[in-house]
C-alpha positions in Angstrom: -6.6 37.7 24.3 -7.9 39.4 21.3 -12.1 39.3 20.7 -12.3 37.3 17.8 -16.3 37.5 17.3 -15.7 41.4 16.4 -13.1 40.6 13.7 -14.4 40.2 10.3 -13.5 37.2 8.1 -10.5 38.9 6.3 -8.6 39.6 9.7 -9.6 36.3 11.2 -7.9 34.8 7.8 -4.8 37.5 8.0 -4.5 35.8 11.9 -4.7 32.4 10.6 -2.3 32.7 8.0 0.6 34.5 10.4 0.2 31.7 12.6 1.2 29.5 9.7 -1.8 27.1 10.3 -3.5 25.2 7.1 -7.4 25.5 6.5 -10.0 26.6 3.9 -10.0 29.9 2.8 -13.9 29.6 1.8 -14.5 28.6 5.6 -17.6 30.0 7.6 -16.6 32.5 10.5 -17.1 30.4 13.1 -15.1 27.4 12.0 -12.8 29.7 11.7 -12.9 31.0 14.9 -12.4 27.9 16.3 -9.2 27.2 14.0 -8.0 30.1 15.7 -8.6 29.4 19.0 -7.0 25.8 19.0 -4.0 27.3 17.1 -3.6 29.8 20.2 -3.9 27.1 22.4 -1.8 24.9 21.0 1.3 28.0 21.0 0.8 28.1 25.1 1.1 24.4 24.9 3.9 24.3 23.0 7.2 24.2 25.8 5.6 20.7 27.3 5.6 19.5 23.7 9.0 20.1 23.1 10.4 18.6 26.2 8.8 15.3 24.7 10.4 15.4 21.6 13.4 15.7 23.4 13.2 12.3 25.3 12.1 10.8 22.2 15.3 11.9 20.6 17.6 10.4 23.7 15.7 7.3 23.8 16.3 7.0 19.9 20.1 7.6 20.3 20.8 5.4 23.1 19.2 2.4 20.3 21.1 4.0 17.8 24.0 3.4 20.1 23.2 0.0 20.9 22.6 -0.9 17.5 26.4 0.4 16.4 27.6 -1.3 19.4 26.9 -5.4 17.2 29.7 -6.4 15.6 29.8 -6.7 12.2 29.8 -10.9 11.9 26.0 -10.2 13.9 24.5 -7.7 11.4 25.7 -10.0 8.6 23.3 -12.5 10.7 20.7 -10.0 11.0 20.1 -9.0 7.6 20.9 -12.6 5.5 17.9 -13.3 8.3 16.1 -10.3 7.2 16.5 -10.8 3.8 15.0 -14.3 3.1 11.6 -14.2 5.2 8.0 -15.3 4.7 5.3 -12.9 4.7 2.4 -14.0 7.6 -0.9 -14.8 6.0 -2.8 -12.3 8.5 -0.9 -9.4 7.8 0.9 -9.4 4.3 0.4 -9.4 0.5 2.0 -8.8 -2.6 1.2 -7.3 -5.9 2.1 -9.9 -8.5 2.3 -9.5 -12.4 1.3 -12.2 -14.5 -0.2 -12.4 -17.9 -0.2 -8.8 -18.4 -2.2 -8.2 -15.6 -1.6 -7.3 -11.9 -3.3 -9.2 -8.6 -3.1 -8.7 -5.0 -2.7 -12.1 -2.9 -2.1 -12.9 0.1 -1.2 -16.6 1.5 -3.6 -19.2 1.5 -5.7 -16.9 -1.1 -6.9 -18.3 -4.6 -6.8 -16.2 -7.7 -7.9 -16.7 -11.5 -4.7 -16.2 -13.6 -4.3 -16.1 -17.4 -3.0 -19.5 -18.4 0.0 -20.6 -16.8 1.6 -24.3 -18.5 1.5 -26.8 -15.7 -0.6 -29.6 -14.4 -2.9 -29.5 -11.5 -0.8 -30.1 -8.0 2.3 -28.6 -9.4 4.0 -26.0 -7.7 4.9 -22.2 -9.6 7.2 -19.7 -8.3 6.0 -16.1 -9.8 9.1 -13.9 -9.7 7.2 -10.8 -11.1 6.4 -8.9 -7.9 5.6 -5.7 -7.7 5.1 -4.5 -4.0 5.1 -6.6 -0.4 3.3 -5.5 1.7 3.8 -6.9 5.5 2.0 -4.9 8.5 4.1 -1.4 8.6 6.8 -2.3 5.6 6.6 -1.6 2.6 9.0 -3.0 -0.8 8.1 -1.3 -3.5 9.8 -2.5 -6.8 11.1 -0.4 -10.0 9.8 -1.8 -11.2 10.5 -6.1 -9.2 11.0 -6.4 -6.1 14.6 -8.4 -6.1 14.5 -11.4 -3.8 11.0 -11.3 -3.8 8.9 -14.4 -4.7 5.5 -15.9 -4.5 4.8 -19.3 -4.5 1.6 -21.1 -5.5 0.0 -24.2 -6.6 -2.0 -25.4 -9.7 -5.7 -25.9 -8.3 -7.5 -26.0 -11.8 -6.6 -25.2 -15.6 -10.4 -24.6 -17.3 -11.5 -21.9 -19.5 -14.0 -19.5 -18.6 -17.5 -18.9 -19.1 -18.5 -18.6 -22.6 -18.7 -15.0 -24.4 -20.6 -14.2 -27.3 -19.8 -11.7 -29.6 -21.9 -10.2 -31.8 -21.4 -8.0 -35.0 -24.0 -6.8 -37.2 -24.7 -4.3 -40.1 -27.7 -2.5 -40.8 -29.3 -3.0 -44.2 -26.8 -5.0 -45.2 -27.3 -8.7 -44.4 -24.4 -8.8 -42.4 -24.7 -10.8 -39.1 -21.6 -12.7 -37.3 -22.7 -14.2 -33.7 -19.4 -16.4 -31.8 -18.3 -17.7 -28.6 -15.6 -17.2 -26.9 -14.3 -19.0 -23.7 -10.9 -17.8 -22.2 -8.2 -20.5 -21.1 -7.3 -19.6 -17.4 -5.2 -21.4 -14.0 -6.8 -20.6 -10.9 -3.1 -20.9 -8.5 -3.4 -20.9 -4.5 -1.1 -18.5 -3.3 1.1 -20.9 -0.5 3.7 -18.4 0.9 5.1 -15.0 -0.1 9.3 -14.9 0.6 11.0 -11.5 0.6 
């Protein structure tokens, strides 16, 4: 094993880099001497590492295996099944678009929408969706999701607090002050369907 506290920076970067390993070239010396020395470690240890890879692979073709092995009338099942599903409250959302803007919700959430026409109790299904989200999978859209909807219901059609707007001139008399209070829906988000 070579002395690594005698080489200078440039040789302890010229060892790094035949190693293939990734780090910071503007490093201190000692980080990266001990870059080096769990990149040497981790060569010896290399053979046990391999052998585990390789029982990952047999256990992944003997699934692979199993899964060919269905007949085709069960993974028609399996994926009209997989294809019409609600997202759990606890572990999924969705990116929605609506009113030129985008919102992430989630079931049982509330969120302030631009005005949507409706009355209070009825149900909307938004179709615009983005992305679903649910635990480990991921649909992302290009630019909807197809299949994908979000249903919600009408809590409240209000309009916002008020805004003033203010323009003035200097010098020149000119001084226009109004309100303005934006129309919105505020929708609970009842179940996302993929």
């Amino acid at each position: 094993m070579k002395d690594y506290e005698k080489m200078t920076v440039k040789e302890l970067v010229d060892e790094l880099t035949g190693l293939g390993a990734s780090f910071n070239k503007k490093a201190r010396k000692a980080e990266l001497i001990e870059l080096l020395l769990s990149e040497t470690e981790g060569k010896s240890q290399e053979p046990a590492a391999k052998e585990e890879t390789a029982e990952a692979a047999a256990i992944e073709e003997t699934a692979e295996a199993a899964a060919i092995a269905e007949s085709p009338a069960e993974k028609k099942v399996t994926i009209k099944a997989a294809a019409k599903r609600e997202i759990p409250a606890d572990s999924g959302y969705a990116i929605i678009r609506t009113g030129g803007k985008q919102y992430q919700v989630s079931a049982g959430s509330r969120v302030r929408v631009e005005k949507i026409a409706g009355n209070v109790g009825d149900t909307v299904e938004l179709k615009d969706v983005l992305a679903v989200f649910d635990g480990d999978n991921a649909k992302i859209g290009q630019p909807t999701v197809e299949g994908a909807v979000v249903v919600a219901r009408i809590v409240e059609q209000d309009k916002a607090k008020k805004v003033l707007v203010f323009k003035k001139k200097r010098r020149k008399g000119y001084r226009v002050k109004r309100g303005h209070r934006q129309m919105y829906t505020a929708l609970e988000i009842s179940g996302i369907s993929v």
